[in-house]
N, C-alpha and C positions, 0 to 999 in steps of 0.2 A: 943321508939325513932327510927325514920324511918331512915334507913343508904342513906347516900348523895351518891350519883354517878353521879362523872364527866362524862360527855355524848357526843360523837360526833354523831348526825343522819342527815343525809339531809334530806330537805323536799318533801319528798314521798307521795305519797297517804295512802301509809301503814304507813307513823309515824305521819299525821298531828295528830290523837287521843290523843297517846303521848305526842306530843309537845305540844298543845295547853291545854294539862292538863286534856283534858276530863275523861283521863281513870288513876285512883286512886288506892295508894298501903297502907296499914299502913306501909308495911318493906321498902321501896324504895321512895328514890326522887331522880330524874334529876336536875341535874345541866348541863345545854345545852348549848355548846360551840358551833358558828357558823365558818363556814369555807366558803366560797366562791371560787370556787364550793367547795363541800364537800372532793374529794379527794386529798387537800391540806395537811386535817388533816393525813392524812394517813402515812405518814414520822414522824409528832412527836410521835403518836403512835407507829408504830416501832421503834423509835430510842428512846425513850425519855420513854417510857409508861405513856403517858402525860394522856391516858384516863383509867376511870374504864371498859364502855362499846364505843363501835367506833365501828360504819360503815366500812368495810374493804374490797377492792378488793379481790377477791378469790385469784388470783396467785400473789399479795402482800403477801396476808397469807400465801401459800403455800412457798416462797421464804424465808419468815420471821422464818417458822416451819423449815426450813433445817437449820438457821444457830440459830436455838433453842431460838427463843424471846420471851419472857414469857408473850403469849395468848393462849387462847384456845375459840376454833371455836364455837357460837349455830348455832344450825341447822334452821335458820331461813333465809331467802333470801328476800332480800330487793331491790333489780332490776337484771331483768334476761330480756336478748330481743336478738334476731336472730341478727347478725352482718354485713350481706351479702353488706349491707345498707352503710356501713362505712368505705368505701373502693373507694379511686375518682383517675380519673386522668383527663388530659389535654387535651379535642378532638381537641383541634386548633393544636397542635401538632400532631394526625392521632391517628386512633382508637388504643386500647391496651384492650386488655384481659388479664385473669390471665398467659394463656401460656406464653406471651409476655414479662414476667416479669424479664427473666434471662438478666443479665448484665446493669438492670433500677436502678436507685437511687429510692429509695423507703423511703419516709419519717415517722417518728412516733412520737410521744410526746416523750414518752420513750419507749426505746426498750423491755420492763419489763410492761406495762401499759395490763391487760387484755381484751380489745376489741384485741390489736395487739396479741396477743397469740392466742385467738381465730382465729382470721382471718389467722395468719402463720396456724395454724395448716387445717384448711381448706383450705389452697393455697396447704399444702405437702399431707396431705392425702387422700382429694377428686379430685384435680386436678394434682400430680404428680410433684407440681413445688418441683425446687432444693432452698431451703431457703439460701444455702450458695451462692448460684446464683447470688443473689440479692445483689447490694449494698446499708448500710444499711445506713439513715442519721439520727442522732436523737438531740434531743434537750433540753432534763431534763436526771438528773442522775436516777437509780432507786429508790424509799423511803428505801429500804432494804442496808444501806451504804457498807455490806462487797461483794455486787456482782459485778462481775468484770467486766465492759462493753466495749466491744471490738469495739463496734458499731463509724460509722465516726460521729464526733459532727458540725452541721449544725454550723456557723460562729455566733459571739454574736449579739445578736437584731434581729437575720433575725426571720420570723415565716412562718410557715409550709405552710397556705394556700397561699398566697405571692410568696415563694420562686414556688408551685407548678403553679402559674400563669406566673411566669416568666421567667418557663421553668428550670426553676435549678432543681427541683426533676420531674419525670417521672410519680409517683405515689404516693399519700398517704393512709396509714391506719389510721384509728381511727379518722376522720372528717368527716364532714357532711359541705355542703355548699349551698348555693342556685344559685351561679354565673353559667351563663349560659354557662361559657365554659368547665364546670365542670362536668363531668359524671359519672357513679356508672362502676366500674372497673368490677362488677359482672352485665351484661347488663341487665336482665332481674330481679332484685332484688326480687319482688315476688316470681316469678317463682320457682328460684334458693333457696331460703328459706325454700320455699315448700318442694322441691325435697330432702334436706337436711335432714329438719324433719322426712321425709318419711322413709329414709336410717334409720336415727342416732337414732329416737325416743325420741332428748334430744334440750331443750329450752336452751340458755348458759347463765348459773350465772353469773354475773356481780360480783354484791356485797353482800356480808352477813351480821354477824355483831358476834365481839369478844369481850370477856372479858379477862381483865388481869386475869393470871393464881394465882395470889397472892387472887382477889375477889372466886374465884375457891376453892380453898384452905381453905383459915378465912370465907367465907359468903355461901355458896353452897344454904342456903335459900334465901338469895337474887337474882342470880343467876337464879336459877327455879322462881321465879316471872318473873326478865326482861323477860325471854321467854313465861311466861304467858300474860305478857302483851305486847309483841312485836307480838304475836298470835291472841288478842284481836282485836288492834287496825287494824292490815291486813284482820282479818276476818270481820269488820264493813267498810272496803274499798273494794268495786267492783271492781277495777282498779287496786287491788295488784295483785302482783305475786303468783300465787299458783300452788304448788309442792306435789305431795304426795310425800312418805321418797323416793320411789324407784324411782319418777323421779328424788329427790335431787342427790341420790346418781350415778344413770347414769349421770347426769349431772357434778358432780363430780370427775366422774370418766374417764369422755372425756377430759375433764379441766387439771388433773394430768397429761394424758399420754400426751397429747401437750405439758406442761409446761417441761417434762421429753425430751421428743425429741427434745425439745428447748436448751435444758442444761440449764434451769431458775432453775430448783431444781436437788439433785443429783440422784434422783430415784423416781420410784412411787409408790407413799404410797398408802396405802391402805385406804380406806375412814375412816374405826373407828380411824385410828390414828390421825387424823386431831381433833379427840375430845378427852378428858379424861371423865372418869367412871362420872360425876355431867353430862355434856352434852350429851354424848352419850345415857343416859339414858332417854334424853327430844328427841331423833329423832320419 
């Protein structure tokens, strides 16, 4: 009798296989809960352990593991993409660079949302910006309920790219637009991606995918299938993201120490601890 697993995945290249059934377990079945977009789900899961397997922001995880919620990390990556990209602000208001940024209102979804980790962390470390510099405006709480957000809450109903056209934020992370007043904060966004890469050596995790540590626990055969077949269906997609273990865990390990100089987590963990003895052993 094949054990049911509540499922959260979005629709990737790397899980249509999965989802659409094509790729087959005798031990495993999905039961696939949709989320619109998918990191909706990401709060019941943390707060609720609503799923067996979820799709999960890296520095959700990471946020999730310091105040001990009972998942544990596969070492599989399910969207990872350069950020440089996600980062606008307002040219009718005069040009603005990253240096530009001390004393801007600077918008995000949430202050905790991983493209904006990534991107602070590449404001503080390759360009020298003072992150407390900045003032901070934000708009969802984090899915992680015990972090304490210190951040200014944007007023109710306003939305992010709006407020930036009408001049009330300065800058935003973590959007993409196509309005032509709207420019990439990083000017040269190739360029700058490139030159990135060059340095760091590392593509940035987005999202991965966790199982409850209870499945960990009672099922570790089950377990080692999802990974087999989360393996599967990426390697029959061209268009997934591929990692060998030492880009995972450089990529990983950029991600931490951001998340760390963020004060998002208390310290930075070492990569194995983000898994227990059943996953670590699938890296």
């Amino acid at each position: 009798m094949a054990t049911r697993l509540r499922t959260l995945l979005g629709d990737h290249t790397c899980t249509a296989a999965l989802k659409n059934g094509s790729i087959k377990s005798d031990l495993i079945e999905f039961d696939f809960v949709e989320y619109s977009p998918t990191n909706k789900g990401f709060k019941p899961m943390v707060r609720e352990g609503a799923f067996d397997v979820s799709e999960m922001a890296i520095v959700t995880y990471l946020m999730a593991k310091s105040f001990d919620k009972p998942m544990v990390l596969l070492p599989h990556v399910v969207m990872a993409r350069f950020q440089h990209g996600h980062a606008l602000y307002n040219a009718r208001a005069g040009k603005l660079s990253p240096l530009d940024l001390k004393g801007k209102r600077v918008g995000i979804r949430s202050f905790t949302t991983t493209t904006g980790a990534w991107l602070r962390g590449i404001l503080a470390n390759d360009y020298g910006v003072d992150l407390n510099s900045i003032d901070w405006v934000t708009f969802e709480d984090a899915h992680v309920a015990e972090f304490r957000d210190t951040t200014k809450r944007a007023p109710a109903g306003k939305q992010i790219i709006q407020m930036l056209l009408d001049g009330e934020l300065d800058a935003v992370l973590g959007e993409k637009s196509d309005h032509p007043d709207l420019k990439p904060l990083f000017a040269d966004v190739a360029g700058e991606e490139k030159a990135w890469f060059a340095r760091h050596g590392v593509v940035p995790i987005n999202h991965m995918v966790v199982v409850s540590r209870t499945l960990c626990e009672k099922h570790p055969d089950a377990v080692r299938e999802v990974q087999r077949m989360l393996k599967e269906a990426a390697d029959g997609a061209p268009a997934a993201p591929r990692f060998s273990a030492d880009e995972m865990r450089r990529s990983l390990e950029t991600i931490i120490a951001y998340s760390a100089q963020q004060k998002l987590i208390p310290r930075a963990y070492a990569v194995d601890e983000l898994f227990d003895d059943v996953t670590r052993a699938l890296i």
